[in-house]
C-alpha positions in Angstrom: 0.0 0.0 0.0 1.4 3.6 -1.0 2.5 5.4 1.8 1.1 9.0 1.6 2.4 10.7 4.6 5.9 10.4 6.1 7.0 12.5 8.6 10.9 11.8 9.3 12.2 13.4 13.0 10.2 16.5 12.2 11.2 19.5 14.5 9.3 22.7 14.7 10.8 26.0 16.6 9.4 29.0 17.0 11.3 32.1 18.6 9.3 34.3 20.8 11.4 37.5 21.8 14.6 35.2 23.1 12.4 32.5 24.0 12.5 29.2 21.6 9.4 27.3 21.8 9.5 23.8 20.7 5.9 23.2 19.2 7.3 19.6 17.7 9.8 17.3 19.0 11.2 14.8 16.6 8.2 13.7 15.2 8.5 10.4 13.0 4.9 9.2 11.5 3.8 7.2 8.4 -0.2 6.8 6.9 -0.6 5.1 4.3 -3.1 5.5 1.3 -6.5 4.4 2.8 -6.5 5.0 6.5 -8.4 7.2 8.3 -6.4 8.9 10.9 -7.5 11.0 14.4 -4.6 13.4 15.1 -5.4 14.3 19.2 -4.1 15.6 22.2 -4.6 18.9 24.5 -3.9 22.8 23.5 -0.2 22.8 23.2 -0.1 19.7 22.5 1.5 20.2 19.2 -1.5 18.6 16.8 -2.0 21.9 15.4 1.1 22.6 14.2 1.6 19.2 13.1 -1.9 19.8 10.9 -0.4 22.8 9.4 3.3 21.2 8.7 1.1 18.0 7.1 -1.2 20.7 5.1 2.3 22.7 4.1 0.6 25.6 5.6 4.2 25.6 7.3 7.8 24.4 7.3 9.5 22.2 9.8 12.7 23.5 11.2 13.5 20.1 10.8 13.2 16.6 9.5 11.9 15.6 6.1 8.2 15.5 5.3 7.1 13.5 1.9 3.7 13.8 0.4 2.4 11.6 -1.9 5.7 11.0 -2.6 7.2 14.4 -2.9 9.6 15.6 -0.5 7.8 18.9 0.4 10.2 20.0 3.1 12.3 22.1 1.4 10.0 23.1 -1.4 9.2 27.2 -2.6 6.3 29.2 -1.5 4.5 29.1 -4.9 5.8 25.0 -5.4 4.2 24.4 -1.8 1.2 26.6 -3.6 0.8 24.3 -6.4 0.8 20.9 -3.8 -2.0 22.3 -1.1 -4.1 22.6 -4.7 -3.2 19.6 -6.4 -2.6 17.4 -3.5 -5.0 18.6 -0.5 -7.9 18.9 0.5 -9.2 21.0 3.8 -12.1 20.8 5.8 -12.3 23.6 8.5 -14.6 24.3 11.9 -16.0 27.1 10.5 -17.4 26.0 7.0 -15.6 29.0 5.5 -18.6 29.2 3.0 -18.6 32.4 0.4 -22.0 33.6 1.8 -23.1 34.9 -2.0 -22.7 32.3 -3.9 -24.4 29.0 -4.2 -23.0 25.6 -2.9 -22.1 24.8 -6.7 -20.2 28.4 -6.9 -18.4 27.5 -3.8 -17.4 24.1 -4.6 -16.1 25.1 -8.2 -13.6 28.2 -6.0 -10.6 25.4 -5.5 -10.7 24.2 -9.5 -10.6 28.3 -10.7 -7.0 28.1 -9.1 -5.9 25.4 -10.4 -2.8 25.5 -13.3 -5.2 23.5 -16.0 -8.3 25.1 -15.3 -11.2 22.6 -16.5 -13.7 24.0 -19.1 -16.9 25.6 -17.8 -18.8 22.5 -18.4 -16.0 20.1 -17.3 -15.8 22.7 -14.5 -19.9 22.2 -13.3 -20.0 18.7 -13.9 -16.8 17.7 -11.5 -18.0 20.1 -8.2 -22.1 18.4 -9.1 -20.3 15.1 -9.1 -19.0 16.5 -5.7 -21.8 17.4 -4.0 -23.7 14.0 -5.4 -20.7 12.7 -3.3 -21.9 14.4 -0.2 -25.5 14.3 -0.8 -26.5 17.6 -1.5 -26.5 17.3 -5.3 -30.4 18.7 -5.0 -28.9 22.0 -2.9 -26.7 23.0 -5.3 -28.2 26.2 -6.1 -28.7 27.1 -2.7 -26.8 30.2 -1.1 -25.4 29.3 3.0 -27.8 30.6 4.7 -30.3 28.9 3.2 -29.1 25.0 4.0 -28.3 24.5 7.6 -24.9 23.5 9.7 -24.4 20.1 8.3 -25.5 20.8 5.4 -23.0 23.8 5.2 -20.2 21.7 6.7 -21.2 18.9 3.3 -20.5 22.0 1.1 -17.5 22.3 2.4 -16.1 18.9 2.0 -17.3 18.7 -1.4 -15.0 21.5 -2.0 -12.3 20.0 -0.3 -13.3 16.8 -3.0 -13.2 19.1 -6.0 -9.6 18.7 -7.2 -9.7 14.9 -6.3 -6.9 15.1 -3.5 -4.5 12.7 -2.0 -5.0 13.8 1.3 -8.1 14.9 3.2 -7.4 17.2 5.9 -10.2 18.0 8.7 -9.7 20.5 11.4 -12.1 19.5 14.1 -14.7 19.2 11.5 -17.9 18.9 13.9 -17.1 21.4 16.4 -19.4 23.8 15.6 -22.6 20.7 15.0 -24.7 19.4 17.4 -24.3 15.4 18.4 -26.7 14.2 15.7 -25.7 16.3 12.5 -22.1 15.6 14.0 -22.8 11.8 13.6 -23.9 12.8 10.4 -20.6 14.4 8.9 -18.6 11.9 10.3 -20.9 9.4 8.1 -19.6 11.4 5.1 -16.1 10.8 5.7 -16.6 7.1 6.3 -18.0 6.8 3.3 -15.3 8.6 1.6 -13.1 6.1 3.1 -14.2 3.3 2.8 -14.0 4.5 -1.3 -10.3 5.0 -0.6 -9.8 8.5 0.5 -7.1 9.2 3.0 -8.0 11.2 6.1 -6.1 13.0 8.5 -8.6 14.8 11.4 -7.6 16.6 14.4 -10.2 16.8 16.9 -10.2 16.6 20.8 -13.4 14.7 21.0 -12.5 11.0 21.7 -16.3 10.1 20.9 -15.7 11.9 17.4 -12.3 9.4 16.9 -13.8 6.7 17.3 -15.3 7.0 14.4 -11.8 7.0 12.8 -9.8 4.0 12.4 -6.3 5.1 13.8 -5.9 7.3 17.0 -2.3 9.4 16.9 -2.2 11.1 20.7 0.5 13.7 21.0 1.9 15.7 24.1 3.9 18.3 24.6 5.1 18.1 20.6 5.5 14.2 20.7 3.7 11.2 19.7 3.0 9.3 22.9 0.4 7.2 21.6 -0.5 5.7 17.8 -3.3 3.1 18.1 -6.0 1.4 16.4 -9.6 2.2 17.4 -10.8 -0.7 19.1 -15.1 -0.9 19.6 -15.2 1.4 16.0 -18.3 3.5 16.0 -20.1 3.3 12.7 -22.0 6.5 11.8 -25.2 4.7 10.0 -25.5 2.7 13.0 -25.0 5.4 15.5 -27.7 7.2 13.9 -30.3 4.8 13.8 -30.4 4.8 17.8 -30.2 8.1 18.1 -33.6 8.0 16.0 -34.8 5.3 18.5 -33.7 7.1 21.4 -35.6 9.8 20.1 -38.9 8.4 18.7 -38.7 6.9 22.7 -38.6 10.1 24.1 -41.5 11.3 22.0 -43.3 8.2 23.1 -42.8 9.2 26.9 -44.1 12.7 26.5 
């Protein structure tokens, strides 16, 4: 199986008046093509600037970092451009939703920057193919405020799915849902691994990585724990007793 993360004794320093803060500590961590990947701990734990190093929304101050294959540590601003486009995909808190434009508009933004722009036509067919993916393929004409939080936070992923990328990373992607529609979303990205997406998530909700299939623990800028996740939570099943426990409620009243 391709290997399409490895981290090699990453460092990461960051100077603070004369103070040097070591965010990551010789970090060493391989995911291969497929899994599905909770990336935990507490604030400062270093998970965040791990995200952003894996993302190559920043450098390490050392080690060597290969996506996909390519060795990404040492590459240029505009080359590290061209890989968080070709190769990434990103899946925030806050949706980060163009408010104006419809959930077709938004999902076509990432393809628009792209070096080999599709067509107009080619363009609308792949982010409808995206949404279809999600299951909003009937919204895509509404605006954000029209569709509600999961909804939104589907929009969102489909844009992250747009330029068909290695590497699917989510930044505590339910935090702002409720338990249900939280469930929901992490249904989405089951189902976008079990049809061989790779995902890294950070998230400090051990009831959210459960749904993952790998738990990576950090602390104080080291990995102190990499495990499986045993007793997996399935989303589909999840949410069919959270409709019993409902319906049972109603019942009562």
């Amino acid at each position: 199986m391709n290997t399409v993360i490895q981290l090699q004794d990453i460092h990461k320093t960051y100077r603070t008046g004369e103070v040097d803060v070591h965010a990551v500590r010789g970090v060493s961590l391989e995911i291969a093509q497929g899994e599905f990947v909770a990336l935990m701990g507490a604030s400062g734990s270093g998970k965040s600037t791990m995200m952003n190093i894996i993302g190559c929304l920043d450098r390490p101050t050392g080690g060597k970092y290969s996506l996909d294959g390519i060795d990404v540590s040492k590459l240029s601003r505009d080359e590290l451009a061209d890989i968080r486009n070709q190769k990434l995909g990103f899946v925030f808190q806050g949706f980060n939703l163009l408010a104006r434009t419809s959930a077709l508009e938004n999902v076509e933004l990432p393809m628009l920057y792209t070096r080999q722009r599709p067509a107009g036509a080619s363009l609308r067919e792949r982010a409808l193919k995206a949404l279809d993916t999600v299951g909003l393929g009937d919204r895509a004409g509404h605006k954000p405020n029209q569709l509600s939080g999961g909804q939104q936070q589907r929009v969102a992923i489909a844009r992250a799915l747009s330029n068909d990328p290695a590497l699917l990373l989510a930044d505590e992607p339910t935090g702002n849902l409720d338990t249900r529609t939280s469930v929901d979303i992490m249904g989405v990205f089951q189902k976008l691994n079990d049809q061989g997406m790779t995902i890294v998530m950070v998230t400090h909700e051990l009831d959210i990585a459960q749904y993952t299939k790998r738990m990576v623990v950090m602390r104080d800028g080291k990995v102190v724990g990499d495990t499986p996740v045993a007793n997996r939570l399935i989303a589909a099943n999840e949410l069919r007793r959270l409709q019993e426990e409902q319906k049972a409620v109603q019942l009562a009243d």
